[in-house]
C-alpha positions in Angstrom: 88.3 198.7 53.1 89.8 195.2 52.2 92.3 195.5 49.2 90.0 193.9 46.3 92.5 190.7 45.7 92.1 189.5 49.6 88.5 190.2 49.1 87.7 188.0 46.3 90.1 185.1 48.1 87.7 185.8 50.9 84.3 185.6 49.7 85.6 182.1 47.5 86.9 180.4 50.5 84.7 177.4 52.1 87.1 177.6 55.1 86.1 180.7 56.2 84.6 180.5 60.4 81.1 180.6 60.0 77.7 180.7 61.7 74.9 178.1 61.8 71.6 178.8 60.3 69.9 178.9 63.8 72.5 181.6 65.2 71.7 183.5 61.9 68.5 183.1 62.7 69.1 184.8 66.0 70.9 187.6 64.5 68.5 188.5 62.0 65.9 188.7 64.7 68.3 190.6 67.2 68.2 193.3 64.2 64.3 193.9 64.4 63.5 196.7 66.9 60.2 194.9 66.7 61.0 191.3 67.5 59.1 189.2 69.7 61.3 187.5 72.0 59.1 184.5 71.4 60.5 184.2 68.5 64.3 184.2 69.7 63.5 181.7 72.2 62.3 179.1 69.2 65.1 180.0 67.0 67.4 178.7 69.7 65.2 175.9 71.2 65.2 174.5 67.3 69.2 173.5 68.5 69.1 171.8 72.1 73.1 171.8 72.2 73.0 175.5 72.1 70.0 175.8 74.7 71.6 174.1 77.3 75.1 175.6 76.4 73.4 179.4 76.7 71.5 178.3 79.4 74.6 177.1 81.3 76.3 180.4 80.4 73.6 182.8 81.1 73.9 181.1 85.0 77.3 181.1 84.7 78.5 184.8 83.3 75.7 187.3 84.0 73.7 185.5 86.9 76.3 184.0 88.9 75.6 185.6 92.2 71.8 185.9 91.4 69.1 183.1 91.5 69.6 181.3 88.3 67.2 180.7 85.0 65.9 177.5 84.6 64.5 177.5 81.0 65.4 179.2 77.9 62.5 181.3 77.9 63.5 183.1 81.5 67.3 182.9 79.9 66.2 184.9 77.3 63.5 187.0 78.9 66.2 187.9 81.4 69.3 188.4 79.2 67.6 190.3 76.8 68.7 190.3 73.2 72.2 191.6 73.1 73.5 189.3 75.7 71.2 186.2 74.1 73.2 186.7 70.7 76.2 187.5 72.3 76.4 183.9 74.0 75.0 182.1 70.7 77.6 183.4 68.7 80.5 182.8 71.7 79.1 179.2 71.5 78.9 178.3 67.4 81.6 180.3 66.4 84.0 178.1 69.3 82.2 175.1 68.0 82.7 175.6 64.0 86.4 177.4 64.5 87.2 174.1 66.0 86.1 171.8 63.3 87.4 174.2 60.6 90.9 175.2 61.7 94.2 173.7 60.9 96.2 172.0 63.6 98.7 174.0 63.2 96.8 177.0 64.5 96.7 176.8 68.3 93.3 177.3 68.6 92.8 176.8 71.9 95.2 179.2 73.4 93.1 181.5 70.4 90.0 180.8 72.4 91.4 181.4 75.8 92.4 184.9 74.9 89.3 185.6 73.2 87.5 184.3 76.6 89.7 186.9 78.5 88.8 189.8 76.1 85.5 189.0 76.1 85.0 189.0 79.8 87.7 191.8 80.9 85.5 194.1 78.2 82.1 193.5 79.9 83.4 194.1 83.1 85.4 197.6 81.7 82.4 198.6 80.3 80.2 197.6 83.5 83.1 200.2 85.4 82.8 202.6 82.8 79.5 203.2 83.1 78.1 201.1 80.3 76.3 198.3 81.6 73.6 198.9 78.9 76.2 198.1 76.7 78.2 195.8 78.3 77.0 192.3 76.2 77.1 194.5 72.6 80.8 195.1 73.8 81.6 191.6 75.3 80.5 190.4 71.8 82.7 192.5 69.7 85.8 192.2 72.3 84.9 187.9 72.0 85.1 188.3 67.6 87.6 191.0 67.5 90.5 188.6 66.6 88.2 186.4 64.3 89.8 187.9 60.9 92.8 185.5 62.0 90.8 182.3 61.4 89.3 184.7 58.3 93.2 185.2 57.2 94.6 181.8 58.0 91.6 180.7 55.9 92.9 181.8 52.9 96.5 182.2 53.5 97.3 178.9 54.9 101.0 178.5 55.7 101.9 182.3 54.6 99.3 183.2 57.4 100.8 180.7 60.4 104.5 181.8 58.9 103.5 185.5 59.4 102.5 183.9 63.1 105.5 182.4 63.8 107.6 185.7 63.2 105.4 188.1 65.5 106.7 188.0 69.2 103.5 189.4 70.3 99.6 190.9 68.8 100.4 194.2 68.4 103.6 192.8 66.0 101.6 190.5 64.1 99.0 193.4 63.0 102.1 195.3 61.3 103.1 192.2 59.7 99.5 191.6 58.6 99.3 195.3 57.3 102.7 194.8 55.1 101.8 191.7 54.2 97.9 192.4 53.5 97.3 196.0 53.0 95.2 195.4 56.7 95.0 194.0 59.8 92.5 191.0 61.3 90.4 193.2 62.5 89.6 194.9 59.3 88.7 191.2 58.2 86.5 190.6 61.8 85.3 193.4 60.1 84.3 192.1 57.0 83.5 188.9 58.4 80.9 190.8 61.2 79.0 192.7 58.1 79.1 189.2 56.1 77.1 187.8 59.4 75.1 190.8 59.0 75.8 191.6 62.7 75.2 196.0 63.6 77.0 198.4 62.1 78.8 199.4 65.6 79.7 196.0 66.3 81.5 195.5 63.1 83.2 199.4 63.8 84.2 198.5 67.4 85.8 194.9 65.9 88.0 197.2 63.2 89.0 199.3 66.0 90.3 196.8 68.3 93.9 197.4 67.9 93.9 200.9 67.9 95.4 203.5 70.1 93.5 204.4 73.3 92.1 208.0 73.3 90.8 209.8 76.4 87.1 209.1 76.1 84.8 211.9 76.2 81.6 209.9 74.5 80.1 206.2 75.2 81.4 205.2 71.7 84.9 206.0 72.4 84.6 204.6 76.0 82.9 201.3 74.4 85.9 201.1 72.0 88.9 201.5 75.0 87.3 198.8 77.0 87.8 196.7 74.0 90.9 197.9 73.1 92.0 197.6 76.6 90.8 193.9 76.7 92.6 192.8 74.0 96.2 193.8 76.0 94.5 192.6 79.1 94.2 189.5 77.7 98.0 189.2 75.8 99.5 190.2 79.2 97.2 187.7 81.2 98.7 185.0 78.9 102.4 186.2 79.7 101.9 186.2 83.5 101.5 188.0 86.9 104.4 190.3 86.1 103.2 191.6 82.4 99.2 192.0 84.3 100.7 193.8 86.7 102.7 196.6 84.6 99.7 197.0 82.2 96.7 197.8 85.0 98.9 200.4 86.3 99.1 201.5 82.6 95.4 200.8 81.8 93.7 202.3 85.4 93.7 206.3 84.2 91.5 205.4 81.4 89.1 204.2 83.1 88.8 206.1 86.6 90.5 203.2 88.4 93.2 202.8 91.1 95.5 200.4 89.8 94.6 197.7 92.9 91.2 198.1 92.3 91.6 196.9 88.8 93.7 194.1 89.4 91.0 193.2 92.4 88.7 192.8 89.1 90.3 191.1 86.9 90.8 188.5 90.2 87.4 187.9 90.7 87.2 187.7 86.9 89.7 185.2 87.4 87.6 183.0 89.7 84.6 182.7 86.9 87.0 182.3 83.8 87.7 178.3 84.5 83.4 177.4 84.3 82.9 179.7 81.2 85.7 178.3 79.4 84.3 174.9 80.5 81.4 175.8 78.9 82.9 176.9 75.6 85.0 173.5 75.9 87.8 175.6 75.7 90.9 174.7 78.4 90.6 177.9 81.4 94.0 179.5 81.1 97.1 179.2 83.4 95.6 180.0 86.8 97.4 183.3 87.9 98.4 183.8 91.7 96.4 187.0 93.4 98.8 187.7 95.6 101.6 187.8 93.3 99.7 190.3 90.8 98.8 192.1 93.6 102.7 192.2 94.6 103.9 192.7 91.0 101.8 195.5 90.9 102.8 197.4 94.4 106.7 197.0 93.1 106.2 198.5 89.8 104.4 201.3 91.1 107.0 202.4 93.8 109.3 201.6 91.0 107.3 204.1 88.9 107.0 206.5 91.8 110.7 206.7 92.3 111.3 207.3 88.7 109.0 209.8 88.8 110.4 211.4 91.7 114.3 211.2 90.0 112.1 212.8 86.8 110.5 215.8 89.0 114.0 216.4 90.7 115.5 216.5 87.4 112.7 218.9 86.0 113.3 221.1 88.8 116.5 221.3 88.4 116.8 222.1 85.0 113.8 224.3 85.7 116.0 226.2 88.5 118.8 226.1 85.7 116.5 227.9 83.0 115.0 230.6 85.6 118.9 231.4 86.1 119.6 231.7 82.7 116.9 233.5 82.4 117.5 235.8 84.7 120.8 236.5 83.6 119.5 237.1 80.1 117.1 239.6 81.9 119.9 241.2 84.0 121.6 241.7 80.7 119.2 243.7 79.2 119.7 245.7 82.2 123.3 246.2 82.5 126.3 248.2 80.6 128.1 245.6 79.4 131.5 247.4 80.1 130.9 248.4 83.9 127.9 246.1 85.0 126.0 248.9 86.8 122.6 249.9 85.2 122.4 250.5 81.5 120.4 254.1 80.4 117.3 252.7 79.9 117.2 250.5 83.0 118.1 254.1 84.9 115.4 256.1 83.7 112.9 253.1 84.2 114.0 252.8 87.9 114.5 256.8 88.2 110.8 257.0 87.0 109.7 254.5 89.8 111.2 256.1 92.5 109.8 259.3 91.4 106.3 257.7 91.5 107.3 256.1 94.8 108.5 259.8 96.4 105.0 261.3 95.4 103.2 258.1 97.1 105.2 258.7 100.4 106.0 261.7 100.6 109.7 261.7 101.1 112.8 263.1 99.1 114.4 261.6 96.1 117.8 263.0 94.9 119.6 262.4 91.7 123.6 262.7 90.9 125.0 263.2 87.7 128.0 262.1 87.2 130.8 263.4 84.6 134.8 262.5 84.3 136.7 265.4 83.7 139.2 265.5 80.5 138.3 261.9 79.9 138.6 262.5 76.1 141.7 263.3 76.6 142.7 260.2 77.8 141.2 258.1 75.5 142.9 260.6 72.7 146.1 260.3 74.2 146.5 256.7 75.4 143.9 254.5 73.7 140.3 253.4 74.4 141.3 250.6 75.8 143.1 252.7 79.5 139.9 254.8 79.1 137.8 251.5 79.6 139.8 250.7 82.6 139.4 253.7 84.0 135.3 253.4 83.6 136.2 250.1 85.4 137.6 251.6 88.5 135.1 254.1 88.6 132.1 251.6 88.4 133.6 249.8 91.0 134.4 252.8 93.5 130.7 253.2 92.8 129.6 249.6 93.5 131.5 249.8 96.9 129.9 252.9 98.2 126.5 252.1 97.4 126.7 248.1 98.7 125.1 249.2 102.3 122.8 251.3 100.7 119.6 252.1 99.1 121.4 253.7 96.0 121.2 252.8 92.2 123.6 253.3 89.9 124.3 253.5 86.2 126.3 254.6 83.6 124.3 256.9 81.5 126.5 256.7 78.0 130.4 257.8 77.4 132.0 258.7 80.8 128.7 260.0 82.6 127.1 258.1 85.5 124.5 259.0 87.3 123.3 257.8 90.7 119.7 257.5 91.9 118.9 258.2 95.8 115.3 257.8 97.3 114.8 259.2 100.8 117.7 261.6 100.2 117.1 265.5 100.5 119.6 268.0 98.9 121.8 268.3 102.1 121.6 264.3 102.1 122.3 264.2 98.7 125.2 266.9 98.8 126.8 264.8 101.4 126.7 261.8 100.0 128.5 263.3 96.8 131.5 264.9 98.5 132.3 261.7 100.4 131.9 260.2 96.7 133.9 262.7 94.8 137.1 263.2 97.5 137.4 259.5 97.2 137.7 259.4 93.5 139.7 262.9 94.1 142.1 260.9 96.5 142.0 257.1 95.5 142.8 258.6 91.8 141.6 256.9 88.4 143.8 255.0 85.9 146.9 253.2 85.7 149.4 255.7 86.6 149.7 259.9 87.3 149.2 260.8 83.5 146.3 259.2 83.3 144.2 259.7 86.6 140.8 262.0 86.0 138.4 263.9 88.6 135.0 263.9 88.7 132.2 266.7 88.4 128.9 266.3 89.8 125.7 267.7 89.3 122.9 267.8 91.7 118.9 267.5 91.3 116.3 267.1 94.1 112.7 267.1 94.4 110.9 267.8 98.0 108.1 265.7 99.2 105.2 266.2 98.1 106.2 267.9 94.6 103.8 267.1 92.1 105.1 268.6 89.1 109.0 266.7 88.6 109.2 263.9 85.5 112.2 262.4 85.0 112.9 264.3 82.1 113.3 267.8 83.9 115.4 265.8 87.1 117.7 264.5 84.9 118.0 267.8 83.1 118.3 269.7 85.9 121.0 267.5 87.5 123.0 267.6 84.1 122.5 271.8 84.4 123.7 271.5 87.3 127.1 268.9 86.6 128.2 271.6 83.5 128.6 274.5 86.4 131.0 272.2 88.2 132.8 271.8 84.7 132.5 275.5 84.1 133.4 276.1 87.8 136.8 274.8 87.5 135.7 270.7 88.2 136.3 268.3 90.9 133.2 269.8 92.6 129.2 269.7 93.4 127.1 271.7 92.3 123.1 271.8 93.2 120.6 274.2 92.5 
């Protein structure tokens, strides 16, 4: 809604663009579902100017490559009504917005981008799957920068200052919102209901400048293709380079390979200099095809390498996260002091192997682990020798299971325990002596005072034992490691 102050300046201007009485005429009959196209066709054959400029334009834009009309009343029959008021009010509103406007405005580069929106629309829409709608939408994308004569109406020299300052459109709509409270297409806005055009023309006008949104309705899709035409339009004025980068911007909106586009908007190219002829507008700079097409081929193997350096980037720090991650997940499972299994890791993989020995049918073995007088030692000379020797141990441990299909953990305090599937009793007996004469003979701690023996304790379960959880193993294998303490130590006991 237009703050009340630019209002009232609006509706008391006398500069404002405005419409002849025979293209209001034209409108008012385009909004009678029951209008006879009679009717139109006098309205317009009242002004003979505009007959043979609509005439010349019907030939020109829509029928180009088809046989042509040769009267207004197969014009009109063939355009239908949309497309008839669309060119009437393309044709006045160039004719009065030249007659009205200050000098100082360049009006004809304003017309030349109009032309440009207006055409790149229509042939958007015609892409997109709207041709029905395509002369409803080549109308709005033609007015949707008519609230700048509107503004520079009323504004005079504040409006062409505000100009001056903006480097580009999209610039000059945030200066025109600090400035005004809106933007021109709030006043193409005002200006469309004023002219009593529809009530979607005068909504796709105020959305002109708006973002893009993926379209998932033909209202949206009507209102990118004017959007879209309005940046077509300041990048065609800039050059093959700008066109270039914004089709391979612009072509995932609207389904289209990015040289497919640009093929478009050349043939576009080809009909712009008779249309602006016949809005006695100067055609704009003539852009070379191959250069666009050039431009556009760079920038996308620019873009491609980019995104190539991007993706190897992503997967690196992708690769970086799923280490980190799975050192955070190895940490969960590890003793911090001795890196080998924590408890709750043991019992989980203890309880898998046991599920595993049932499945196949083989032997699983478990050894319990305990050092003997270790309290003693960490009584006598400090926790900190005690840790080292849980140190040495975990590593004699790490050593002798390296070639082998063994787990091991520390279980809490000074007791390990040591998880072998496929490994019967004898096996498993075997395996611990070779274990415990090592620690026996390789000796644990810093010096004589200080080196501890192990016990073990011994827990199997046959193949195809049902009725072993990892509860009873692990209580049997302790059993059996407190009658090796009770035994004297620095032995294997089993059941």
């Amino acid at each position: 809604m237009l703050p009340d102050s630019l209002r009232h300046s609006l509706e008391g201007c006398d500069q404002l663009p405005s419409l002849p009485q025979v293209v209001l005429r034209v409108i008012e009959l385009a909004r009678d579902p029951q209008v006879d196209l009679r009717d139109m066709v006098a309205a317009i054959g009242s002004d003979p100017a505009l007959s043979a400029q609509l005439l010349s334009l019907a030939n020109t834009v829509f029928y180009a490559n088809q046989n042509p009309v040769e009267d207004l009343q197969q014009a009109v029959n063939r355009l239908g009504i949309e497309r008839t008021l669309s060119l009437a009010l393309g044709c006045s509103l160039v004719h009065t917005a030249r007659h009205r406007s200050s000098a100082q405005l360049n009006i004809e580069r304003y017309w030349q981008r109009s032309l440009v929106c207006a055409m790149s629309a229509r042939l958007l829409a015609e892409r997109a799957g709207l041709s029905a709608e395509s002369s409803a939408i080549f109308t709005a994308a033609l007015l949707q920068d008519i609230g700048m004569l509107g503004l520079q109406s009323v504004d005079g020299e504040g409006y062409l200052s505000l100009m001056a300052q903006a480097p580009d459109h999209r610039t000059l709509a945030q200066l025109e919102r600090e400035i005004y409270g809106i933007d021109h297409a709030c006043v193409g806005e005002w200006l469309a209901h004023r002219w009593k055009l529809s009530l979607r023309t005068a909504d796709w006008i105020r959305s002109s400048h708006q973002p893009m949104f993926s379209a998932d309705t033909p209202d949206q899709k009507a209102k990118n293709c004017i959007v879209a035409s309005g940046l077509i339009a300041d990048a065609w004025l800039q050059g093959e380079a700008a066109l270039s980068e914004l089709t391979t911007q612009l072509s995932k909106y609207f389904g289209l390979e990015t040289d497919e586009l640009l093929s478009q908007l050349i043939t576009l190219q080809e009909q712009l200099p008779a249309v602006a002829t016949l809005f006695n507008v100067r055609p704009p700079e003539w852009l070379d095809p191959k250069r666009i097409m050039h431009e556009a081929r760079m920038i996308l193997l620019e873009r491609t390498a980019r995104l190539q350096q991007d993706l190897k980037q992503k997967e690196q720090e992708l690769e970086r996260l799923r280490h980190e991650q799975r050192e955070l997940e190895l940490k969960t499972k590890l003793d911090p002091l001795t890196q080998l299994y924590n408890r709750d890791h043991l019992e989980k993989t203890l309880r898998q192997a046991l599920e595993e020995s049932r499945i196949s049918a083989k032997p699983l073995s478990v050894i319990f682990i305990d050092l003997d007088h270790f309290k003693e030692v960490n009584d006598r000379f400090g926790h900190d020798v005690g840790d080292r020797v849980l140190v040495e141990l975990a590593g004699i441990l790490r050593q002798v299971i390296a070639e082998q299909r063994v787990h091991a953990g520390r279980y809490g305090g000074d007791e390990f325990v040591l998880i072998l599937p496929g490994y019967d009793t004898q096996d498993a007996r075997t395996f611990a002596e070779a274990l415990r004469a090592r620690i026996a003979s390789q000796g644990l701690g810093s010096d004589e005072r200080t080196q501890v023996t192990a016990s073990f304790g011994l827990a199997s379960v046959d193949p195809g034992t049902t009725d072993q959880d990892v509860e009873s193993l692990m209580r049997t294998a302790d059993h059996n490691m407190y009658r090796s303490k009770h035994s004297g130590r620095d032995r294997i006991s089993a059941a």
